[in-house]
N, C-alpha and C positions, 0 to 999 in steps of 0.2 A: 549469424551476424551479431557484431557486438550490439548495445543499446547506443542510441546519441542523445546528449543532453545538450539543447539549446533554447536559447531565449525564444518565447512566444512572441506570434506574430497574429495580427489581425484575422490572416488567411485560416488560424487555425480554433478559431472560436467554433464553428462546427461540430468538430471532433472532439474540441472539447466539452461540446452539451451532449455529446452522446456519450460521453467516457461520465457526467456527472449523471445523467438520466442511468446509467445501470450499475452505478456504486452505489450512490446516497438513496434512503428510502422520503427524503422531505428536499431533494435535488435543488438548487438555486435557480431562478429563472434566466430564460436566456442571458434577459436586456443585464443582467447585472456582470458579465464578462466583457462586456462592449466599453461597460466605464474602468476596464483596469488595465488599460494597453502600455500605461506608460507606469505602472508599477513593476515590480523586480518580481518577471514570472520566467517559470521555464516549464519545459516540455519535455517527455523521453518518449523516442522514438523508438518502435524496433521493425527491420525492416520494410523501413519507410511506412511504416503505422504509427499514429500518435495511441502511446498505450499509458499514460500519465500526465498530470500537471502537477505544480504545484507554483501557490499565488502568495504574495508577501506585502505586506504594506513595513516598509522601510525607512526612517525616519532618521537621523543624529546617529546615534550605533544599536539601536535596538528594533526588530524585526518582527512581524506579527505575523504567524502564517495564517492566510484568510481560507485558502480552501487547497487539499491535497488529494489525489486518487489515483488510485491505479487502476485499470478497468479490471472489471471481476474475472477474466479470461484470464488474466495476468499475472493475479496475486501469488502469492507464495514460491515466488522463483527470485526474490532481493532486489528486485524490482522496484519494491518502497523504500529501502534503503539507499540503495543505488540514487536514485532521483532526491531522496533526503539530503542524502553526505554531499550529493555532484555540487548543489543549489546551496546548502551553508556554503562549502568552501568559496562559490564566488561572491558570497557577503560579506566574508571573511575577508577576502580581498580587497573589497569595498568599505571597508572600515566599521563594519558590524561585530559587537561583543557582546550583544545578548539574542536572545530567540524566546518567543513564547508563543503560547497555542491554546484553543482552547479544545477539546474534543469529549463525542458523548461517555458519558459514565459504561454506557453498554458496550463501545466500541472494545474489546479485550485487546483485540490484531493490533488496533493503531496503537493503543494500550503499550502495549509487549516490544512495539516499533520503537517507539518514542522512548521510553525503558532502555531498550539496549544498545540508545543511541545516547545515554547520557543525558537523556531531559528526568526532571523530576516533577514531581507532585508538589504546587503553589498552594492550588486552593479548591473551590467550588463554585462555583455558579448554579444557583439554584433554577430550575424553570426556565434555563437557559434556550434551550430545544423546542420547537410547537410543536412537530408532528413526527415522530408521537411524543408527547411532551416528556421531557425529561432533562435532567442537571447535565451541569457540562464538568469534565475534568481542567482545572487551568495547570499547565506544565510550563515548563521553562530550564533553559539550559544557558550557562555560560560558556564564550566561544573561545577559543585563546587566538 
């Protein structure tokens, strides 16, 4: 079955703390998905399994991705992509021209994602990360 890409719903905050509890090793707490309902998120589904999010705080035309994952059963099949390109182009629609992110320095995968997806290397964030403490990568891409 194909993948579906659709806007997040309340019902799917669950799924969502379990897809963040077995990516991230310093995961976000529950309570902090319950305050992004009316932000520009989406979902990938596959066979009616939530196997991804990804969260954006969207503003005037420029986009901050707050938090991405594919659940680790998942990865390495374009799955992160796929959910990447779905979710710009409906910003893109929405009158979004830039995108930024931050992500960790160790991260390589998300690294290598972001990379061949046309974002580049901004800057650094030092001490950005608590646990286990470490600098963040700042990327960014422009959208046409």
């Amino acid at each position: 079955m194909d993948p579906i890409l659709r806007q997040f719903k309340s019902s799917d905050i669950p799924d969502i703390i379990t897809v963040e509890n077995r990516a991230f090793p310093d995961p976000w707490p529950p309570e902090a998905f319950t305050g992004l309902l009316d932000y520009h998120n989406w979902i990938l589904e596959l066979d009616g399994k939530l196997i991804g999010y990804i969260m954006y705080h969207f503003i005037m035309d420029e986009a901050v991705i707050l938090n991405f994952a594919i659940d680790p059963d998942y990865t390495d099949r374009g799955f992160g992509g796929y959910l990447l390109n779905g979710s710009l182009s409906e910003l893109i629609a929405r009158g979004c021209r830039r995108v930024f992110l931050d992500v960790r320095k160790s991260n390589l995968v998300a690294i290598g994602l972001y990379k061949k997806n046309g974002f580049e290397e901004l800057g650094i964030r030092k001490d950005y990360y608590r646990h286990p403490p470490e600098g963040a990568l700042v990327m960014g891409k422009a959208l046409s």
